[in-house]
C-alpha distance (Angstrom), angle and dihedral (degrees) to the residues before:
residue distance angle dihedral
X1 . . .
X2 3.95 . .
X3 3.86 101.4 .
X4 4.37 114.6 -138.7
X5 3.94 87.3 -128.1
X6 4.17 100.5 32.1
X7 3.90 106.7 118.3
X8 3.72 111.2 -134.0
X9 3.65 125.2 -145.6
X10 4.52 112.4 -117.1
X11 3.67 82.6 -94.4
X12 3.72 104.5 50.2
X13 3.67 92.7 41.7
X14 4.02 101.3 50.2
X15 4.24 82.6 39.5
X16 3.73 90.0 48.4
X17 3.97 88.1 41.5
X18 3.89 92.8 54.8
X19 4.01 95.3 52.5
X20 3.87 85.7 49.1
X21 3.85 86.9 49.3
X22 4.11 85.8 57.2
X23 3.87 97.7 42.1
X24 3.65 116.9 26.2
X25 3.30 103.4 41.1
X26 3.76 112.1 44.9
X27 3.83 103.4 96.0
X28 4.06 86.7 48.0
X29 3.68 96.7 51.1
X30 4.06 95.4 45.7
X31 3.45 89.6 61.1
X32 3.74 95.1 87.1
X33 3.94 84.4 66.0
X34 4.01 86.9 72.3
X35 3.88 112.5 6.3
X36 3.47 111.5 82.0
X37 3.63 95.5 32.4
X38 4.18 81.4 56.3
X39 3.98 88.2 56.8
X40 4.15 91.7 65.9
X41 3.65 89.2 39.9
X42 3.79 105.0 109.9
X43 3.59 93.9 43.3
X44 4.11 107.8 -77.8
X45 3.80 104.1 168.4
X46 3.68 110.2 -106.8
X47 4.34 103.0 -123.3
X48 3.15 136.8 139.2
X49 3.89 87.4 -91.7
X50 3.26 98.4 46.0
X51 3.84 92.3 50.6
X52 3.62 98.2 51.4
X53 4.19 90.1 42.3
X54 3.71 90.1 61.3
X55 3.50 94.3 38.7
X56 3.98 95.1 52.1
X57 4.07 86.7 48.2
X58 3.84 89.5 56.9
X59 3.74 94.1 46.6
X60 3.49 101.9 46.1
X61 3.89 85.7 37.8
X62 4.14 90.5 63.9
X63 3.87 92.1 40.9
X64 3.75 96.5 48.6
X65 3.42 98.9 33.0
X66 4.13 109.1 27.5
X67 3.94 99.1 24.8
X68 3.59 100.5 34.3
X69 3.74 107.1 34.4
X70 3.53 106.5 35.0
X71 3.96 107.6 17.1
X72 4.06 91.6 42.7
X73 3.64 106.1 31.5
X74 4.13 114.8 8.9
X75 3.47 99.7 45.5
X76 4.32 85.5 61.2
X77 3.75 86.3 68.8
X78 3.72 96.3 84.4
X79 3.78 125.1 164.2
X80 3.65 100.3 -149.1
X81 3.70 94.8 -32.7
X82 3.77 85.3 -49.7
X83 3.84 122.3 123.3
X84 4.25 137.0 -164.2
X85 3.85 137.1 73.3
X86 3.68 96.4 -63.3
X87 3.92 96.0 45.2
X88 4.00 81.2 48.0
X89 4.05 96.9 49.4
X90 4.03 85.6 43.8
X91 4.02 86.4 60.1
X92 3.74 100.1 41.2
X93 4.09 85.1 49.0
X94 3.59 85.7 54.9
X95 3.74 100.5 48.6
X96 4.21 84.4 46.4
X97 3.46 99.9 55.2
X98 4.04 94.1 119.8
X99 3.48 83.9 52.2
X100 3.80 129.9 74.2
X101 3.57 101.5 170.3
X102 3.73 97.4 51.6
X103 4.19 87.7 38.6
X104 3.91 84.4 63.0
X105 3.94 90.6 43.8
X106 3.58 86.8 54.6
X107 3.50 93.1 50.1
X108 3.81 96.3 51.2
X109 3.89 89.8 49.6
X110 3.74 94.5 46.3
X111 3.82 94.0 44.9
X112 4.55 91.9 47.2
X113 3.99 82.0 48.4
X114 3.70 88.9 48.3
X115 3.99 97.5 45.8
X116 3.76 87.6 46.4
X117 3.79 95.6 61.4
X118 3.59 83.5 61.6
X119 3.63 97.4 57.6
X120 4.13 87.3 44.3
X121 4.12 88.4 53.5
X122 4.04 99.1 56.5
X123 3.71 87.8 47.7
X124 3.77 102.7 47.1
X125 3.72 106.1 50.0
X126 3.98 84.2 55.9
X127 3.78 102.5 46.3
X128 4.05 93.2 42.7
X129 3.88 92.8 50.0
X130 3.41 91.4 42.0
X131 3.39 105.0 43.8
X132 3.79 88.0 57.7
X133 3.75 90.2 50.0
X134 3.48 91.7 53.8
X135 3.78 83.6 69.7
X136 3.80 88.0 94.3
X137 3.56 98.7 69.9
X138 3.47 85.1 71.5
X139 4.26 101.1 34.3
X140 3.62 97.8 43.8
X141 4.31 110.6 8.0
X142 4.05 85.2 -167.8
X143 3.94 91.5 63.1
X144 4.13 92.9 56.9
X145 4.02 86.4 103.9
X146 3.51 91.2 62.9
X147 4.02 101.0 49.5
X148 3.75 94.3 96.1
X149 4.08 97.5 44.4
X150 4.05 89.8 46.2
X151 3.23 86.9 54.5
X152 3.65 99.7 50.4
X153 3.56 91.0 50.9
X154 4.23 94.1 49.2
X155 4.08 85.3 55.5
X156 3.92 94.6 43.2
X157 3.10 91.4 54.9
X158 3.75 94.7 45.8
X159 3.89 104.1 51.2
X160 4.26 80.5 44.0
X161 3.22 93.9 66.9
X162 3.91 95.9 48.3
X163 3.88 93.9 91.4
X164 3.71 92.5 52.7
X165 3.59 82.7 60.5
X166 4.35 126.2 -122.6
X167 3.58 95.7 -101.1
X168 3.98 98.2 111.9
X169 3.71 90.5 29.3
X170 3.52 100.3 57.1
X171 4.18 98.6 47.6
X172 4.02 80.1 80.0
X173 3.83 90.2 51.4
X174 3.63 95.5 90.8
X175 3.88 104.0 44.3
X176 4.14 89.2 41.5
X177 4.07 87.5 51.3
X178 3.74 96.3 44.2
X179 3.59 91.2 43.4
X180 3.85 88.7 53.1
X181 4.24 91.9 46.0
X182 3.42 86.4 54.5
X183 3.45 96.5 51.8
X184 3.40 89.9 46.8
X185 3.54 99.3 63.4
X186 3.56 97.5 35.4
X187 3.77 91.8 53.4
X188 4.30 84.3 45.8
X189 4.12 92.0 52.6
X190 4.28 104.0 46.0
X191 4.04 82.1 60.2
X192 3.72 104.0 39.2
X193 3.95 83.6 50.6
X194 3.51 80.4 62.9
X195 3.79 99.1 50.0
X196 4.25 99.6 18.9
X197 4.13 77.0 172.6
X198 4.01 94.8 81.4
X199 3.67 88.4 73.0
X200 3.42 96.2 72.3
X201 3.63 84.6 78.8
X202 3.84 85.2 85.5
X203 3.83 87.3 81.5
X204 4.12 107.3 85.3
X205 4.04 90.3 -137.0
X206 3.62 96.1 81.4
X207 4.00 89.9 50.6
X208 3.96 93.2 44.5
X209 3.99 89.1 50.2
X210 3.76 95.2 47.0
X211 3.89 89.9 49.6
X212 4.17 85.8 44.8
X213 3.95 95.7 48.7
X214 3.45 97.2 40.8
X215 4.14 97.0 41.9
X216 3.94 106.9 178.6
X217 3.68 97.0 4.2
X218 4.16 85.1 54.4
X219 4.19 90.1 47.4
X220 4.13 82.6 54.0
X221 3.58 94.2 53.8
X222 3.92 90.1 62.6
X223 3.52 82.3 72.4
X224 3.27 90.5 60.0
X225 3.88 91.4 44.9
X226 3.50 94.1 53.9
X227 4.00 88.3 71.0
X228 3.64 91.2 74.8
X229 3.97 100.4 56.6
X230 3.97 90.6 53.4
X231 3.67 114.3 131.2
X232 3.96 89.1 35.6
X233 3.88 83.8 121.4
X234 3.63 88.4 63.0
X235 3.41 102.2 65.0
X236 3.54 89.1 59.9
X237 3.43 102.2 42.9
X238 4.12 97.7 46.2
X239 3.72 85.8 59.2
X240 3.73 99.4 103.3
X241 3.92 83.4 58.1
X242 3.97 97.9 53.8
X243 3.54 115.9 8.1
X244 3.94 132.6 -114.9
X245 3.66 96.4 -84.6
X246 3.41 101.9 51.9
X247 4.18 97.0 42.3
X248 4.18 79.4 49.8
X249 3.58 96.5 47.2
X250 4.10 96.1 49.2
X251 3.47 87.2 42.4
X252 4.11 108.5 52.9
X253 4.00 90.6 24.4
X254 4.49 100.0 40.0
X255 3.79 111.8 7.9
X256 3.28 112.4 34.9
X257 3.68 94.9 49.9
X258 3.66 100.4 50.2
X259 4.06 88.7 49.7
X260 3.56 88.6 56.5
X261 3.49 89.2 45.0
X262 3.89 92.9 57.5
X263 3.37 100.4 38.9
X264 4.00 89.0 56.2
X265 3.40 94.1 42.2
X266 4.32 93.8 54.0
X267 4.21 78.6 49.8
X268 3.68 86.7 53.1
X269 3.93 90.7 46.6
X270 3.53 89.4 52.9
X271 3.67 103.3 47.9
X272 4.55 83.6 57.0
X273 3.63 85.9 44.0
X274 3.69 129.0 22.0
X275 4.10 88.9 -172.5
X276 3.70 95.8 62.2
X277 4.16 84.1 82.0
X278 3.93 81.3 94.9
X279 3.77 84.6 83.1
X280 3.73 118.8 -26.2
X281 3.53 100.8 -178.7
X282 4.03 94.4 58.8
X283 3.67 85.9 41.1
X284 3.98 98.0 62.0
X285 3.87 85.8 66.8
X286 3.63 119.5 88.6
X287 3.57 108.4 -123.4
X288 3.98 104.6 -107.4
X289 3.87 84.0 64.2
X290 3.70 96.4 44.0
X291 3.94 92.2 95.4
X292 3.70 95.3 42.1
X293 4.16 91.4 54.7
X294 3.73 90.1 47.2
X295 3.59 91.0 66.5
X296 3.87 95.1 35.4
X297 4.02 89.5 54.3
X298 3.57 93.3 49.4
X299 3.87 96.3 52.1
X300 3.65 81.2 38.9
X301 4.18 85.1 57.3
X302 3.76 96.0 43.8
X303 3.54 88.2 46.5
X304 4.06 84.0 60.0
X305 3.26 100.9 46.1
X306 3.85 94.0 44.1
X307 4.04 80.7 60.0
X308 3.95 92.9 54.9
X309 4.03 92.9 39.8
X310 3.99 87.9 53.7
X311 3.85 86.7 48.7
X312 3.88 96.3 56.0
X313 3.12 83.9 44.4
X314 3.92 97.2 53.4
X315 4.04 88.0 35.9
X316 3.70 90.1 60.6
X317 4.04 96.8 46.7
X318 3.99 91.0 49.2
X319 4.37 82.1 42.1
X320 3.83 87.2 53.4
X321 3.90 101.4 43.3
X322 3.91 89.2 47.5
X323 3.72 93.6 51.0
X324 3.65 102.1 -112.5
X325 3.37 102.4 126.3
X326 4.08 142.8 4.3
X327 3.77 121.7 -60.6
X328 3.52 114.2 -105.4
X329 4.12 134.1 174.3
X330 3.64 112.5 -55.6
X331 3.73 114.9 -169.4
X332 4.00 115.0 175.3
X333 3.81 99.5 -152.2
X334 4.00 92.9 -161.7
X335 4.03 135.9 60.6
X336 3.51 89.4 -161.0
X337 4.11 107.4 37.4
X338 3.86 108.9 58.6
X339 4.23 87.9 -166.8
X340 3.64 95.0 57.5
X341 3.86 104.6 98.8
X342 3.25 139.8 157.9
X343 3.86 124.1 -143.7
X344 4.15 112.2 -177.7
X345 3.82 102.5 -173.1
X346 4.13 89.0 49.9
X347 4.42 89.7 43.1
X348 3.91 86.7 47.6
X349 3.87 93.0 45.3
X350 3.94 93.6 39.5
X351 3.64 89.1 49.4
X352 4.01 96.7 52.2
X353 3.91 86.3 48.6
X354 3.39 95.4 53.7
X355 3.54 100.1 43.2
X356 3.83 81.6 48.9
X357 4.03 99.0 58.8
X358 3.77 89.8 43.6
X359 3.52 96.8 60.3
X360 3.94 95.2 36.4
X361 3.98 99.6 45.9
X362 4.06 92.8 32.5
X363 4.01 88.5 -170.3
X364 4.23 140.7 60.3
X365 3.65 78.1 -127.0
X366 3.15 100.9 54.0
X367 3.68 88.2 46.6
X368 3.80 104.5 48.4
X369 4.43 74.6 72.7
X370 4.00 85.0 76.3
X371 3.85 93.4 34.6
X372 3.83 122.7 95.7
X373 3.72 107.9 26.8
X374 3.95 97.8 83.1
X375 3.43 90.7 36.2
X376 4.10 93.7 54.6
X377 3.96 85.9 47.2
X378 3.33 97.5 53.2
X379 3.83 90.4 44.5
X380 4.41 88.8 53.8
X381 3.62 85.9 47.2
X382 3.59 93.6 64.0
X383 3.80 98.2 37.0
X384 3.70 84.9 55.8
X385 4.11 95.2 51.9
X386 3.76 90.0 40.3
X387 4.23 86.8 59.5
X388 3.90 83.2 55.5
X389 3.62 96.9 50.2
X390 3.85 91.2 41.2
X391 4.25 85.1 52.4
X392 3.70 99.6 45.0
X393 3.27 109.8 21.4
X394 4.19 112.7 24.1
X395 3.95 83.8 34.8
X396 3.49 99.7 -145.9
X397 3.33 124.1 -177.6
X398 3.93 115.9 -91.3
X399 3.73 101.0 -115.2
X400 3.97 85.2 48.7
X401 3.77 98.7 45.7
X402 4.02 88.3 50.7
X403 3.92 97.7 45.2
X404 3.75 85.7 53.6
X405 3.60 92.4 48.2
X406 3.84 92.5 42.1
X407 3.94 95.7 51.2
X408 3.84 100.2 53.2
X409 3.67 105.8 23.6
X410 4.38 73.0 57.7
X411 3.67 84.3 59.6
X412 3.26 97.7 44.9
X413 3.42 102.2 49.3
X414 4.22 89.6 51.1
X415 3.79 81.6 60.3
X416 3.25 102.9 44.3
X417 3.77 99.6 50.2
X418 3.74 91.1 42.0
X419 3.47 90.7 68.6
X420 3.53 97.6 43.5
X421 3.94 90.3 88.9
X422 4.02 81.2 57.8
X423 4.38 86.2 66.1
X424 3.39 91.0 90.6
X425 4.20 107.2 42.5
X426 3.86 82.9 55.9
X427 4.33 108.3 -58.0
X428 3.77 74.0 109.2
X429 4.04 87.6 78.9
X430 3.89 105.5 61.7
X431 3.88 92.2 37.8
X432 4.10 79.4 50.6
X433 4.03 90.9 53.1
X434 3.86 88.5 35.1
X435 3.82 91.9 51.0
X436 4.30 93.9 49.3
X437 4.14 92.8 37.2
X438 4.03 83.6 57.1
X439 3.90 97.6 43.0
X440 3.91 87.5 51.3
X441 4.07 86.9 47.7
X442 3.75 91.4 46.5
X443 3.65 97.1 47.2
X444 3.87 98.7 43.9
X445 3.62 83.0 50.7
X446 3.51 93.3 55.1
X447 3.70 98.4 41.4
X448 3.98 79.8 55.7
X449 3.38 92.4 60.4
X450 3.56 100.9 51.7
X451 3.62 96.7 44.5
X452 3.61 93.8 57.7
X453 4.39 87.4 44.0
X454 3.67 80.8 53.9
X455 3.94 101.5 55.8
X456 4.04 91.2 28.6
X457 3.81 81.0 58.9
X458 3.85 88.0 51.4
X459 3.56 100.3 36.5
X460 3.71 119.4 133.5
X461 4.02 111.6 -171.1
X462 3.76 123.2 -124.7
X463 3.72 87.2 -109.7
X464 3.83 99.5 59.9
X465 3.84 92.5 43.0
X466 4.17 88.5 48.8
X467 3.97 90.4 51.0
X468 4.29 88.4 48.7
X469 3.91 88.4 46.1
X470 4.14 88.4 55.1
X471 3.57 94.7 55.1
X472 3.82 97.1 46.2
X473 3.23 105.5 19.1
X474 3.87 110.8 -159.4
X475 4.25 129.1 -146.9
X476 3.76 113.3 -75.3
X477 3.66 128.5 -152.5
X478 4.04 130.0 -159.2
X479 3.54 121.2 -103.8
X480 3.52 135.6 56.9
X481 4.09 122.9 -82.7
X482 3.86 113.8 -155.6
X483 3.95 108.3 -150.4
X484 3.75 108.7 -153.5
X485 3.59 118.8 -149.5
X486 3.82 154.1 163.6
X487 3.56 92.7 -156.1
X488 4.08 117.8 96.7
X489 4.10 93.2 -165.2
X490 2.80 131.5 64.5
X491 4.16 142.3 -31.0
X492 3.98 115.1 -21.5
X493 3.21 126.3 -114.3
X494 4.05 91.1 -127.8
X495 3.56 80.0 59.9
X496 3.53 101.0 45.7
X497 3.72 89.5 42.8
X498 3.95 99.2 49.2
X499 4.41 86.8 48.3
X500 3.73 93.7 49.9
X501 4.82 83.3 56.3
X502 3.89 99.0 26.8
X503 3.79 94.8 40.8
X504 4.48 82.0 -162.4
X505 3.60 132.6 93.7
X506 3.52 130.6 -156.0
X507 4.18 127.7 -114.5
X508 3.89 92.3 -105.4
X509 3.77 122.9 18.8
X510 3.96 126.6 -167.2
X511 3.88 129.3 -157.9
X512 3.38 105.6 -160.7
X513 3.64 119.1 -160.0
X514 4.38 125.2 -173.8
X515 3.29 113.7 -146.5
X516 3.72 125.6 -165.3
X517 4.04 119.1 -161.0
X518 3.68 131.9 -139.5
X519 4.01 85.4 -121.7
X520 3.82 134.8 62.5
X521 3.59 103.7 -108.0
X522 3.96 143.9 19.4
X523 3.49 114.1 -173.6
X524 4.06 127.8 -124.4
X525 4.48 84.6 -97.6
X526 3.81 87.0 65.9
X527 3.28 106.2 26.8
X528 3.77 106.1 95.9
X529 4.14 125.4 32.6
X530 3.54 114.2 179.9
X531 4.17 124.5 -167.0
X532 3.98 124.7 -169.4
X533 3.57 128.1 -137.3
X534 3.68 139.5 -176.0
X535 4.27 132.3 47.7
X536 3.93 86.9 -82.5
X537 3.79 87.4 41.1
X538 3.68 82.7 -129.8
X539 3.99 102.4 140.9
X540 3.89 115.6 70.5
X541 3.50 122.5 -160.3
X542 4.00 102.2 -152.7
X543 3.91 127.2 -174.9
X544 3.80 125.4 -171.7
X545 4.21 120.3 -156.7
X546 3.28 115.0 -154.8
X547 3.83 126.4 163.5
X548 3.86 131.3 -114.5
X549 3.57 90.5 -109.4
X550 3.63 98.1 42.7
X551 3.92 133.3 102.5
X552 3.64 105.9 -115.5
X553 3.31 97.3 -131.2
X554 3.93 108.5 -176.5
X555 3.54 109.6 169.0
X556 3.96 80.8 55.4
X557 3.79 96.9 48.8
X558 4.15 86.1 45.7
X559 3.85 86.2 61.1
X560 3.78 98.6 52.5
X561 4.21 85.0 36.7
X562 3.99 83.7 51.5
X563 4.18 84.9 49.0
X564 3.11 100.1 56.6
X565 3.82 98.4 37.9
X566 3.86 87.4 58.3
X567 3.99 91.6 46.4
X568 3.55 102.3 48.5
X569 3.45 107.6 28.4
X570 3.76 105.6 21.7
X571 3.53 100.1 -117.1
X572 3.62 131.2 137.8
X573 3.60 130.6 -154.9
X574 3.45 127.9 -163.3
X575 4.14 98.5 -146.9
X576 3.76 83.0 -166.9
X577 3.39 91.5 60.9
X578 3.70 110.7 41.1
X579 3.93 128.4 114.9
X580 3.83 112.3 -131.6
X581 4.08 105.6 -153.2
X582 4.50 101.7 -160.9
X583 4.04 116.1 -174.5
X584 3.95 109.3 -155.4
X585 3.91 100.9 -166.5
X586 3.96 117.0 -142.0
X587 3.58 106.5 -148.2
X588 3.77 130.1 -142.3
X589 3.83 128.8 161.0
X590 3.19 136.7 -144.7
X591 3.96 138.0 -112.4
X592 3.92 91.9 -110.2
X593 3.92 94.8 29.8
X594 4.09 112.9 136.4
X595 3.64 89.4 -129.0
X596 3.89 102.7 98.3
X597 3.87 123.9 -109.9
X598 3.56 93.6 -123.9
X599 3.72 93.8 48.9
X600 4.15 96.9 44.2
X601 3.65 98.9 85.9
X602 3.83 101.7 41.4
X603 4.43 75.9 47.3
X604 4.06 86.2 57.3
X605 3.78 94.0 43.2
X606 3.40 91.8 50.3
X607 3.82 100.0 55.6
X608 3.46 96.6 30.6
X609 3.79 91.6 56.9
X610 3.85 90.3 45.6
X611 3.55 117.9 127.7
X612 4.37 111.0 -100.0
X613 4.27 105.1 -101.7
X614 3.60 71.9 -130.5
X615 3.72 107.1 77.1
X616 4.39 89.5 18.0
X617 3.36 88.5 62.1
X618 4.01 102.2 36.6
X619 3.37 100.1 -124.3
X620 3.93 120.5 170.9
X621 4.01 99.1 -99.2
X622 3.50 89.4 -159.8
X623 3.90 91.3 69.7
X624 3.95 98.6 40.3
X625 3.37 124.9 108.0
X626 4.43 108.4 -164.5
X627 3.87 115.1 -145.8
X628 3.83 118.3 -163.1
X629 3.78 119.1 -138.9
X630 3.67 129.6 -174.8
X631 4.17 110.1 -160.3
X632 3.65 122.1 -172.9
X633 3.76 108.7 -154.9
């Protein structure tokens, strides 16, 4: 994987630079479709000083906010070259170990953060696809009655295609993107050529005064504002795929310009003619190419929400692995891309949502009401974890450490609050999705906990049980049994519970432990440690390390585990042959239980509907032998 401080060759780099183009940075560069025109929506006279107040807000807003905070500072806090709120939560946990109270701080913040992004993803894929559809009211008035059910159609067949995996699909990423940048910024330039007087909005005066004359009404366009720096997130969390230099060098050489470019030319549209604010962006074009950038913006939109789909998708896989919440299918749709996954529950919910806000808000602009709010949260989660990496792990000074966090939590909190009067017109939604996504997290989490407390409190250690198996020795069988477990001490309870029936043991017995790191990777070296027990040294105790970003590929792991076995202590194992003994726990509480009432039956949904370790972990079903367990906790 692309390493945060590897030095690419000319070749690599612009190569690595032109994937990012087609992945990181679609939902950011749709936004001109919608965010401008949002700026003017409740009624801001269109002037000169209006026009350059906005436009100064949006610039400074993607400097401060996109190029400062996240391409300049964020994006150093790699986890192993890897980039996003989890990879940022697994850091600060790191740099907290000493700490408990801060770990489960951490935790909180990383999980909100996390449920957030949810909220953003049902919203996005509908207002980007659209807002470019809505490009017909303008092309072809007549067609307006058939916005909402072209739309429908573009996003069917978009989350259809998911399980076929985005392999194909996304090799035209890059040339549809960089087709659309370009056309961005050449759209941007013919107008401001017109009015060269719109770029004095680069000067912060004219956004200070606007915010000064306008007092509240000025704080509530920053919620409007906000709408152009969505997708920021994604350049930091797509960095595991590309690298920093290249996501930095497509940004501050390609992207960034060409947004700039657009924005100040729809300013210069406006200041020529005030009644372009219908839709400024499909107005730029001249109208032979009006047809032509229809079609380009809503690849262009598909594109973007393909980008936020895929990262729900990867959100939930790295979610699962770390034990935050319940496993579900896991398909990886390509042999050669370990980030292309495919997660059917999350498609089929995403979908439904989607489908849902298109048909309830009807319009971008009605739309851009739910926008912003999950999006600013998630962006004040991360600030927040990056000031505990920069304290315990960068070691900055103090004064440095709390400037940093000072100057962009500031931000933050101006957009976060400025789209607080949005709650009720439909912000409401994403806080709503946000809210449930963290109270499943939270309570899985929980139910976790006690589980484990449970079977720690019932834990009998390998030593104990090999001392009562010398003085009765029970009936053995041939063959090796392979005892799967979450547990990391001691002897499972399958185990336990399958001696206490059988009353026989096999010749060689494994306890087989998954362990998922705080990090994204663990290579094959480290990924299996295996510890003997017993006067015939015939129980194993055997963990396997894999990262949060990694497949967890068993029946792989079992052949190095059945390497090593064979090398250092001359036994062979026939992986053909094995027995794999799997406990799934059925979980009931009881009346004094610390798990709370209200939470206990959305706790026994949750691990009831959990996907079998069997089929989440690939094992061969013809060689797996299910235990039932009922657990009070």
């Amino acid at each position: 994987m692309p390493s945060n401080h590897q030095n690419h060759s000319r070749e690599q780099l612009t190569g690595l630079a032109l994937g990012a183009i087609g992945v990181v940075f679609g939902d950011i560069g749709t936004s001109p479709l919608y965010a401008f025109k949002e700026c003017f929506h409740d009624g801001l006279p269109i002037d000169k000083l209006h026009v350059l107040g906005v436009l100064s807000l949006i610039f400074w807003s993607l400097t401060l906010v996109v190029t400062t905070k996240y391409a300049i500072f964020i994006m150093r806090a790699d986890n192993k070259g890897e980039g996003g709120i989890m990879a940022l939560m697994a850091l600060a946990l790191h740099g907290s170990r000493d700490n408990p109270a801060r770990m489960r701080f951490i935790l909180t913040i990383g999980l909100l953060g996390a449920a957030l992004f949810y909220g953003d993803s049902i919203i996005t894929p509908a207002i980007s696809v659209l807002s470019a559809v809505e490009g017909l009211q303008i092309i072809a008035p007549e067609l307006d009655r058939y916005i909402l059910l072209i739309t429908i159609v573009v996003l069917s067949g978009l989350f259809l295609i998911q399980a076929k995996g985005t392999g194909a699909v996304g090799k035209i990423f890059s040339p549809v993107m960089c087709t659309w940048f370009v056309s961005l910024a050449v759209m941007g330039v013919i107008n401001i050529i017109e009015q060269p007087d719109v770029l004095m909005a680069v000067n912060p005066y004219y956004g200070v005064k606007l915010l000064w004359e306008l007092g509240w009404q000025g704080f509530l366009i920053m919620g409007a504002v906000v709408l152009a720096i969505t997708g920021a997130e994604a350049l930091y969390a797509d960095m595991g795929h590309f690298g920093l230099q290249p996501i930095r060098y497509a940004w501050f050489c390609f992207v960034f310009p060409a947004l700039l470019l657009n924005y100040f030319g729809q300013g210069a549209l406006l200041l020529t003619d005030p009644d372009a604010i219908q839709n400024p962006f499909y107005l730029l074009a001249p109208n032979w190419a009006l047809y032509p950038l229809l079609f380009l913006s809503t690849l262009a939109t598909v594109i973007a929400s393909q980008a936020v789909i895929s990262g729900a998708f990867s959100l939930s896989r790295q979610a699962i692995q770390l034990g935050y919440c319940p496993r579900m299918d896991i398909f990886h749709t390509s042999g050669n891309e370990m980030g292309q996954v495919y997660v059917p529950a999350i498609n089929w919910i995403l979908m439904v949502s989607v489908f849902l806000l298109v048909l309830s808000f009807q319009s971008s602009a009605s739309l851009a009401s739910a926008y912003g709010i999950a999006v600013t949260g998630t962006m004040m989660t991360t600030t927040i974890l990056a000031f505990v990496v920069i304290q315990a792990l960068w070691q900055w000074t103090k004064y440095t450490s709390v400037v940093f966090l000072s100057v962009f939590l500031t931000l933050d909190v101006v957009f976060l609050f400025a789209n607080i009067p949005k709650i009720p017109s439909g912000g409401w939604l994403p806080l709503i999705v946000g809210a449930i996504i963290f109270l499943i997290m939270t309570t899985w989490i929980k139910g976790r906990k006690l589980l484990t407390a449970h079977h720690d409190a019932k834990r009998v250690l390998f030593e104990d049980l090999d001392m009562a198996i010398q003085k009765n020795p029970p009936a053995t069988v041939p063959g090796t049994a392979i005892y799967l477990t979450r547990s990391l001490h001691g002897v499972p309870q399958v185990f336990l519970h399958n001696f206490e029936h059988n009353h026989v043991l096999h010749e060689q017995i494994l306890v087989l432990t998954i362990v998922t790191k705080e990090e994204p990777y663990v290579d094959e070296a480290h990924r299996v440690k295996i510890r003997s027990y017993g006067i015939n040294r015939n129980f194993y105790r055997v963990k396997f390390y894999f990262g949060f970003q990694q497949l967890q590929d068993v029946r792989r792991a079992l052949e190095l585990c059945a390497q090593e076995l064979s090398e250092q202590h001359q036994l062979n194992i026939d992986l053909k042959k094995v027995s794999f003994f799997v406990g799934r726990e059925f979980i009931s509480y009881r009346y004094r239980s610390s798990m709370p009432m209200w939470r206990r039956a959305l706790s026994r949904f949750l691990f009831h509907s959990s996907s079998s370790a069997i089929e989440f972990f690939k094992i061969p079903v013809d060689r797996v032998i299910e235990l039932g367990i009922r657990v009070e906790l």
